[in-house]
Every structure is written in structure tokens, then in C-alpha cells.
C-alpha positions as CSV (number, residue, x, y, z in Angstrom):
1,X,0.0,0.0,0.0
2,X,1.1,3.4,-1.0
3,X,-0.2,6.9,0.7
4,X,-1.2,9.4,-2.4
5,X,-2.1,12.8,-3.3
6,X,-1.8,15.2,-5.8
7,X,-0.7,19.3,-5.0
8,X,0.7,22.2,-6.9
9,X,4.4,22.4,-5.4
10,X,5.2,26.1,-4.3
11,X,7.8,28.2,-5.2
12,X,11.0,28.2,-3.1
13,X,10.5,32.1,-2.3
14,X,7.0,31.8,-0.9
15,X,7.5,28.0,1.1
16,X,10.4,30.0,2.3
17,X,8.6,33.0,3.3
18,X,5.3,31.1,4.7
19,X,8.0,28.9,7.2
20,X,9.3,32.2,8.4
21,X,5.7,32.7,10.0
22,X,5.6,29.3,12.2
23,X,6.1,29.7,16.0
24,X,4.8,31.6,19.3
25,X,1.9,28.5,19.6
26,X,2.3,25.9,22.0
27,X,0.4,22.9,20.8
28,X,1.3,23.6,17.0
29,X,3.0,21.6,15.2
30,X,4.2,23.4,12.2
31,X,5.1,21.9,8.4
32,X,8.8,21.9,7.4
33,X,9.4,24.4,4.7
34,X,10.0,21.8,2.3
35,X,6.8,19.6,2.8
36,X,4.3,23.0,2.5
37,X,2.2,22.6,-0.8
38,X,-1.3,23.3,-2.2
39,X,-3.5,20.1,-2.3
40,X,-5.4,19.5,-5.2
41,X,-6.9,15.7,-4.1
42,X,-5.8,13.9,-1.0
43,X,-6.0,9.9,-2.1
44,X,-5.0,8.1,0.9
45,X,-4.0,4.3,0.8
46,X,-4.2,2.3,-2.7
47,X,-2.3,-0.3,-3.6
48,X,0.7,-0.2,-6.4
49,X,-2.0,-0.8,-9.4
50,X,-4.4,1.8,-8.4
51,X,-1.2,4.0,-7.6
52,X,-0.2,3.4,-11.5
53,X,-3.8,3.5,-12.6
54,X,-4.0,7.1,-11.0
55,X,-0.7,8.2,-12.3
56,X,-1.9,6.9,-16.3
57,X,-4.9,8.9,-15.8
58,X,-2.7,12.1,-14.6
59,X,-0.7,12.3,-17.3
60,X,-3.5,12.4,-19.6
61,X,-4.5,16.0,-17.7
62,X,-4.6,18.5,-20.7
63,X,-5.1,21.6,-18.4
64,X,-3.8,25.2,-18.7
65,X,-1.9,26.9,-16.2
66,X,-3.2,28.8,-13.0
67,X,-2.0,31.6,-11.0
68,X,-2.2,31.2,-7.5
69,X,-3.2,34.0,-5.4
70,X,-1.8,33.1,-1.7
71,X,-3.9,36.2,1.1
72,X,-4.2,35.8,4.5
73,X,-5.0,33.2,7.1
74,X,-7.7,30.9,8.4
75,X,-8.0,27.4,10.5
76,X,-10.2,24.7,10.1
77,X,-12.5,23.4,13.3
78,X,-13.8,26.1,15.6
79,X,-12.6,25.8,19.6
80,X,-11.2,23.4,20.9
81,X,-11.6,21.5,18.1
82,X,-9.3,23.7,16.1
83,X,-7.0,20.9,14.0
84,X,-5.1,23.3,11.0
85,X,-4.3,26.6,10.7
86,X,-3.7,27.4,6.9
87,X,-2.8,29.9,4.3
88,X,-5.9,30.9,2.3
89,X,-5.4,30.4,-1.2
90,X,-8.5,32.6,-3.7
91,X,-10.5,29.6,-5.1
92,X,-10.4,31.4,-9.1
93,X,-12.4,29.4,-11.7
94,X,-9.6,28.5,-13.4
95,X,-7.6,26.8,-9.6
96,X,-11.6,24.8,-9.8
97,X,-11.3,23.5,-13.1
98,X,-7.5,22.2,-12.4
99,X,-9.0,21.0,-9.3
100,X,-12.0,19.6,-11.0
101,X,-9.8,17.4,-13.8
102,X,-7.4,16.1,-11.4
103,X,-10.4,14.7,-9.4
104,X,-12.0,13.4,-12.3
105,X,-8.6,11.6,-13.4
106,X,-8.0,10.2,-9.9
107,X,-12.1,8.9,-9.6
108,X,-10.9,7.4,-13.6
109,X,-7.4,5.8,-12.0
110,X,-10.4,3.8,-9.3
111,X,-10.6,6.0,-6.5
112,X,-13.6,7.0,-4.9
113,X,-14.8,10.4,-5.2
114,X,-14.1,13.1,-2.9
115,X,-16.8,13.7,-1.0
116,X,-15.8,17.5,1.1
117,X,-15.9,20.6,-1.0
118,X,-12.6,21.8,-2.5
119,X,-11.1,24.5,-0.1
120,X,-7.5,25.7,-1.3
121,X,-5.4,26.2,1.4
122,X,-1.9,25.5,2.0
123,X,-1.7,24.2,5.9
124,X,1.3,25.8,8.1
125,X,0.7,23.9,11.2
126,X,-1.4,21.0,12.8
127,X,-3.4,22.0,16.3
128,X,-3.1,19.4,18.9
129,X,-4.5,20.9,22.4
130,X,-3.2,24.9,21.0
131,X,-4.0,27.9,23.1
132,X,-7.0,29.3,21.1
133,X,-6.6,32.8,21.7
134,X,-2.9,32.5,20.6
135,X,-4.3,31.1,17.5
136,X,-6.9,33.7,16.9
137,X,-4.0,36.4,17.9
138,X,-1.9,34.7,15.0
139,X,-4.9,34.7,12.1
140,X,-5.3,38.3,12.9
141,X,-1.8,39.2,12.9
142,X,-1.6,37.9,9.8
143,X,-4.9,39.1,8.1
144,X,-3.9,41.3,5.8
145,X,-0.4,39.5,4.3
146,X,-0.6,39.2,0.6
147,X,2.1,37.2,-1.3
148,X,3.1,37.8,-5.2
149,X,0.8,35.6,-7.4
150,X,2.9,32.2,-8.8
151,X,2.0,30.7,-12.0
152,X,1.3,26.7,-10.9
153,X,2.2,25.1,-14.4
154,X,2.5,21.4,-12.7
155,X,1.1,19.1,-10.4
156,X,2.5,16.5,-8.7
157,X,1.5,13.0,-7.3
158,X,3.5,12.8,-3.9
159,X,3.6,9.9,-2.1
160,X,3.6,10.6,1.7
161,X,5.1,8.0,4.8
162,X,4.4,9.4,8.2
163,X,7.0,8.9,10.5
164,X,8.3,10.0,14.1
165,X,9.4,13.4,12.7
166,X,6.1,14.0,10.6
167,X,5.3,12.8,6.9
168,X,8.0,12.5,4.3
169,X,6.6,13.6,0.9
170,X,8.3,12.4,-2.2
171,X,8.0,13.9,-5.9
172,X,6.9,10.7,-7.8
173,X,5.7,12.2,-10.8
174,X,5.0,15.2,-12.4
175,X,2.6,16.4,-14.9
176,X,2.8,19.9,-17.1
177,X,0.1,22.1,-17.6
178,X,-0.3,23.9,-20.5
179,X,1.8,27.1,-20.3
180,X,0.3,29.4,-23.5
């Protein structure tokens, strides 16, 4: 069994940038610079034919390329049931149709289909028991930050192993979009 998904890697200045941000929240537990990425369709656990039966159906993906808008901050679960705080990312038209065709080429490659509603985000850090205000105090510190928009003209199928240290992602193949 293999764990899958497919994100839009980001550029070095802004993964550099968005690390910069992590700390000052006990009970976060914030993503190495290198592993921060915009998921387009989480898969989970297939096994190696379904893994190469997803990957066939990616490379098919006949898409143009997006820019990415990355603008402000947000967490998902309310309270004490707070569990990410992320990097909003604008949900365009165009970032929905990406999103759209690589769900429709995963559901093709035998995977089920995704059942939540597609909300880019790029997650910083998991909450595990965090200080609420101090996460509230964070999200409006960091309201109003804008980065420089980033032309996403790939995605990538990443395989992720979780281990003591968090997950290790790993680049297993990439697909181009069309650049006009």
C-alpha cells in the first residue's frame, strides 16, 4: 500500500517565506518548509495498481496553467476543536477546473470520489490541544499579508510516509500544464 495525493508544489521564495511565520503556539506543530504545498486531491491508501492506474490517468491531464493567489489566514474546526491553521489560497475558476480534472482523473485511476468541498489552502501547522486565543491572535496578525501571485504550471502526485518526525513527501511524478 502506498499513501497518495496530488498538489501544486510552491515556489521556493513563498514556502520560504510562509515557514518564516511558524512559531509563538504551543500545541502547533508546524510543516517543514520543504513539505508546504497546495493540495489539489488527498487519495490516501491504494495499492501499487491503483497507484499506477492514478498516475496513467494524470498524465492524460490537458489543463492550462493557473495563477495562484496566496492572502491571509484561516483554520479549520472552531474551539477546541481547532485541527489546522492554513494559508488561504483565492479559489479562481480557473484553480476549480484544475481542481476539477485532477479529481475526475483520480475517480478514472479507481478511487472514490471526494466527498468535502474543495477548499485551497496551503496548511502551516497541525493544532493538537493549542491555546486558542494565541491562534486567533496569530490569524489576525496575519490578516492582511498578501504574497506575489505564482504561476502553478504542474502538479505532482506525492507519495507521503508518516513517520516519528512527521510525513516525508516524495515527488513521484509530475505532470505539465499547458503554459500558452
Amino acid at each position: 500500500m502506498i499513501r497518495l495525493f496530488v498538489a501544486i508544489p510552491l515556489p521556493e521564495t513563498l514556502r520560504r517565506s510562509l515557514s518564516l511565520l511558524g512559531g509563538g503556539i504551543p500545541g502547533a506543530n508546524w510543516v517543514a518548509a520543504d513539505n508546504l504545498h497546495l493540495t489539489l486531491r488527498f487519495i490516501g491508501e491504494v495499492d501499487e495498481g491503483t497507484a499506477r492506474d492514478v498516475d496513467d490517468m494524470l498524465s492524460g491531464l490537458d489543463v492550462p496553467a493557473v495563477d495562484v493567489r496566496v492572502a491571509g489566514m484561516g483554520q479549520f474546526g472552531e474551539g477546541d476543536r481547532a485541527r489546522l491553521l492554513y494559508a488561504a489560497v483565492e479559489r479562481t475558476p480557473e484553480l476549480v477546473r484544475l481542481q476539477e480534472r485532477v479529481e475526475a482523473a483520480v475517480v478514472r485511476g479507481g478511487c472514490p470520489h471526494e466527498r468535502r468541498k474543495f477548499a485551497p489552502h496551503i496548511t502551516l501547522a497541525r493544532l493538537k490541544g493549542a491555546a486558542m486565543p494565541r491562534v486567533q491572535g496569530f490569524i489576525a496578525a496575519h490578516a492582511l499579508l498578501r504574497w506575489p501571485p505564482f504561476t502553478a504550471d504542474r502538479v505532482v502526485l506525492y507519495s507521503s510516509h508518516l513517520g516519528r518526525e512527521g510525513p516525508i513527501y516524495r515527488a513521484l511524478a509530475d505532470y505539465p500544464l499547458r503554459v500558452w
